[in-house]
C-alpha positions, 0 to 999 in steps of 0.5 A: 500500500503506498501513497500513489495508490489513491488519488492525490486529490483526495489525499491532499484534502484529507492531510490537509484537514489534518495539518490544521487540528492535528499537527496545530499549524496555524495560518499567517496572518498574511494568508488572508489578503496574499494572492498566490502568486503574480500570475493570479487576480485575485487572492484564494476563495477557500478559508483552508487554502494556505492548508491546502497549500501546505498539504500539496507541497508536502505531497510534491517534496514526496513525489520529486524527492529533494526540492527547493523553494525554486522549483515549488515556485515554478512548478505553482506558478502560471499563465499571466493574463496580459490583455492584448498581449500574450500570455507569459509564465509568472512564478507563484510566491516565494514567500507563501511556500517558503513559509509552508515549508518551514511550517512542515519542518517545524511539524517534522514531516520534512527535513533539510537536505544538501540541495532542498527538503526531503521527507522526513521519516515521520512524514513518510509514514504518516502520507503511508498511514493516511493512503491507507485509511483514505484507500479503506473509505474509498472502498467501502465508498464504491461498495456502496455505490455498487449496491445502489447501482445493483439495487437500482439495475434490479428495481429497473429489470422489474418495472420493465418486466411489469410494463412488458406483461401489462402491454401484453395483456392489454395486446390479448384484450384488443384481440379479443375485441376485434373477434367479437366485432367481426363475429358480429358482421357476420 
């Protein structure tokens, strides 16, 4: 069982809900007013963004192993929309990255190494424990969806039975109505 076998957005989600009540980090006081980076227009909607944010570093220092605060940007940044001049790259910010990283090596969850940040130990285990149960719940998740779709497939089969039957009762009916018409005729 290991970390790529769930979906990374769900996954992310999860650590980041952990990072907020478990781990006690807290948002900075410039998370609410900061736009994510040059290229944006607007600061982020979601209340947990910075969370969010932190969660999904986590899971890039994980999956490209030692990374720096200049990768992050590059890898986070986007397209500047310039009016009628074209689109150019604009990096994301250094500074809410930065920040994140330093709230991950405060939790223990990453660690300096020669050139950038690595996982650290605990933070291996814990992304492993979390795509564990996150794997569980997504199991029984499509169990249940699999019942109802059984269940649904059978209350279909059955109404088509019944509609079947109740045409071909009214068919014999209309039969038997245009024999006595006829026998009348005669």
């Amino acid at each position: 069982m290991g970390v790529f076998d769930v979906p990374a957005t769900d996954l992310i989600e999860e650590v980041a809900k952990d990072l907020e009540k478990k781990f006690g980090i807290e948002k900075p006081a410039f998370a609410e007013y900061v736009k994510t980076g040059a290229h944006k227009e607007r600061a982020p909607q979601r209340e947990d963004w910075y969370f969010v944010r932190m969660a999904s570093i986590l899971y890039r220092v994980f999956k490209e192993g030692p990374v720096g605060v200049g990768s992050l940007r590059a890898y986070y940044g986007g397209k500047k929309n310039r009016g009628v001049k074209p689109h150019k790259f604009r990096k994301a910010s250094g500074k809410i990255i930065r920040q994140g990283l330093q709230d991950l090596e405060k939790a223990g969850l990453i660690k300096k190494a020669a050139r950038g940040r690595v996982v650290s130990p605990r933070g291996h285990s814990f992304l492993v424990k979390k795509a564990k149960v996150l794997k569980s719940t997504l199991a029984e998740k499509r169990a249940a969806l699999a019942r109802k779709k059984a269940e649904a497939s059978q209350k279909l089969e059955r109404e088509r039975a019944e509609e079947t039957e109740r045409v071909s009762q009214e068919s014999s009916q209309k039969k038997g109505k245009h024999i006595k018409r006829e026998h009348k005729r005669r």
